[in-house]
C-alpha positions in Angstrom: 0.0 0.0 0.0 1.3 3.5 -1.2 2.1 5.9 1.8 2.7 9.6 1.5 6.0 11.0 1.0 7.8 14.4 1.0 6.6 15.6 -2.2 3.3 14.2 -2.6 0.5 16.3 -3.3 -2.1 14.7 -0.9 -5.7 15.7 0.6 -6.1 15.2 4.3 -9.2 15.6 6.7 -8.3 17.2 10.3 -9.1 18.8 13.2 -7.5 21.0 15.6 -8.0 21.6 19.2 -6.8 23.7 21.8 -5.6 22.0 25.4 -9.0 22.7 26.6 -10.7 20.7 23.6 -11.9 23.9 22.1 -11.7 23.1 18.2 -9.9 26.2 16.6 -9.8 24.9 13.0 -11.2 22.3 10.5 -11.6 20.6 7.4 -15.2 19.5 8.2 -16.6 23.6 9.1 -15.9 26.5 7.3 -15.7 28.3 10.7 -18.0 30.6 10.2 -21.3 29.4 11.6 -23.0 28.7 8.3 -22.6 24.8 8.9 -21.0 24.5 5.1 -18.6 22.1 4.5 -14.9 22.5 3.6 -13.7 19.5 2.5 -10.1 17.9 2.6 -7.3 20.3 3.0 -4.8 20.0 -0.5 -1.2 20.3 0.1 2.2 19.0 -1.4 4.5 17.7 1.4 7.7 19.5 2.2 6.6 22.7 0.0 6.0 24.9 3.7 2.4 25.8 3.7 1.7 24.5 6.5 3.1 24.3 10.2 5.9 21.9 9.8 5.6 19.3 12.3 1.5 18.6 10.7 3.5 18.7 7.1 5.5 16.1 8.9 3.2 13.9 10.7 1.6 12.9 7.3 4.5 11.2 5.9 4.2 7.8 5.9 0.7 7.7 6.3 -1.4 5.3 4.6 -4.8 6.1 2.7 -7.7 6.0 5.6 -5.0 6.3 8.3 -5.6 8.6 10.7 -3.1 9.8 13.3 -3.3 12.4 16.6 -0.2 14.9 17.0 0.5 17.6 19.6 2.4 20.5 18.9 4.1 22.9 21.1 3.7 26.4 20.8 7.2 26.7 19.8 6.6 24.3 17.2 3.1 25.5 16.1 2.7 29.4 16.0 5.6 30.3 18.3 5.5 31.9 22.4 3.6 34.8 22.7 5.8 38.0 22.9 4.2 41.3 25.5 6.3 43.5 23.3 4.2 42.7 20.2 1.3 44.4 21.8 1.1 47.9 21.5 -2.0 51.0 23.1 -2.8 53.3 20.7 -4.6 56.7 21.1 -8.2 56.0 19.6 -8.2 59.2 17.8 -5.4 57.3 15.9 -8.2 54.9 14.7 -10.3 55.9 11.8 -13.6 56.8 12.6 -15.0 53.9 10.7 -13.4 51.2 12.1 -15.8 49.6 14.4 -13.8 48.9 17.7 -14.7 45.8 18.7 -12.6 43.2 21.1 -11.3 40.3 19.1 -12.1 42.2 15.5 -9.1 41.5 13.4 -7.3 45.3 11.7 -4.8 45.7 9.3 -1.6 48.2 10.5 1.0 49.8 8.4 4.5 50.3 10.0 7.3 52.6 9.4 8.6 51.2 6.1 5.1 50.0 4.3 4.6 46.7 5.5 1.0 45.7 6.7 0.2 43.7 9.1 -2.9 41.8 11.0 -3.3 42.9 15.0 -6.2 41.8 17.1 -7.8 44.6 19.3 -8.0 43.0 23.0 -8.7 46.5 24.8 -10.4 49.5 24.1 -11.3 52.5 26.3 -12.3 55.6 25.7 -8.9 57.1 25.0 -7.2 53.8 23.9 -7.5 50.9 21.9 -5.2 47.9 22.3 -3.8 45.9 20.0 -2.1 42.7 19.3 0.5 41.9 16.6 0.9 38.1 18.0 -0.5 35.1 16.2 -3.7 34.3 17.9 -2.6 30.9 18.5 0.9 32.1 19.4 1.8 30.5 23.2 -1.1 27.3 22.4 0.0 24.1 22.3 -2.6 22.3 20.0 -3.5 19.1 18.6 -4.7 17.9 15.6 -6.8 14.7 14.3 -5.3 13.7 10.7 -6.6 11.9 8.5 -5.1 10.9 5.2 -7.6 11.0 2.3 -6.2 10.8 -0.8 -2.5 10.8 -2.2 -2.8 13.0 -5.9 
């Protein structure tokens, strides 16, 4: 029986939980509450587009295998860093930005380059915001299941 290999363009079914059992991310839910499906998740192995130890665990996997792996923050999305959050002055905040905690914004720094914060505060004279992955300092899990090898 064939198993996957770096290199492989392959289709696999997963879920990914928190420590907590909160599910954060899956093939089966689009995530956004309308209850459609996603379908398998296409990737080739070894090509980096996704985190590498869940690029890794699905090498040498058989079709209909299915596998659990933990991650560690500082193998998933990394620690997360105070420094990389930041108070603003709201009058600094365009007027139509709605200023809500959790809502994701879009920065520009010094020399051009955007970026996506998280607001996590906001008062009347400041807004917080946070430049760290939202899954930075999580160790998570994920459910694989190999699908399909392409």
């Amino acid at each position: 029986m064939a198993t996957a290999q770096k290199g492989d363009r392959v289709r696999v079914k997963y879920t990914g939980k928190l420590d907590d059992g909160q599910i954060f991310d899956s093939s089966e839910e689009c995530g956004c509450g309308c209850d459609e499906e996603e379908g398998p998740l296409e990737f080739v192995i070894g090509e980096e587009e996704l985190l590498p130890g869940f690029e890794e665990a699905v090498i040498g996997m058989s079709i209909q295998e299915k596998k659990e792996i933990k991650l560690v923050a500082e193998d998933a999305y990394g620690p997360w860093h105070e420094e990389m959050v930041m108070a603003i002055e709201r009058s600094e905040i365009p007027e139509d930005i709605e200023l809500e905690i959790d809502n994701m914004l879009e920065v520009t720094d010094e020399d051009g380059s955007a970026f996506p914060v998280r607001i996590t505060e906001v008062t009347d004279t400041t807004v917080t915001l946070d430049a760290n992955h939202p899954l930075s300092g999580e160790d998570l899990t994920f459910e694989i299941e190999l699908v399909e090898i392409l």
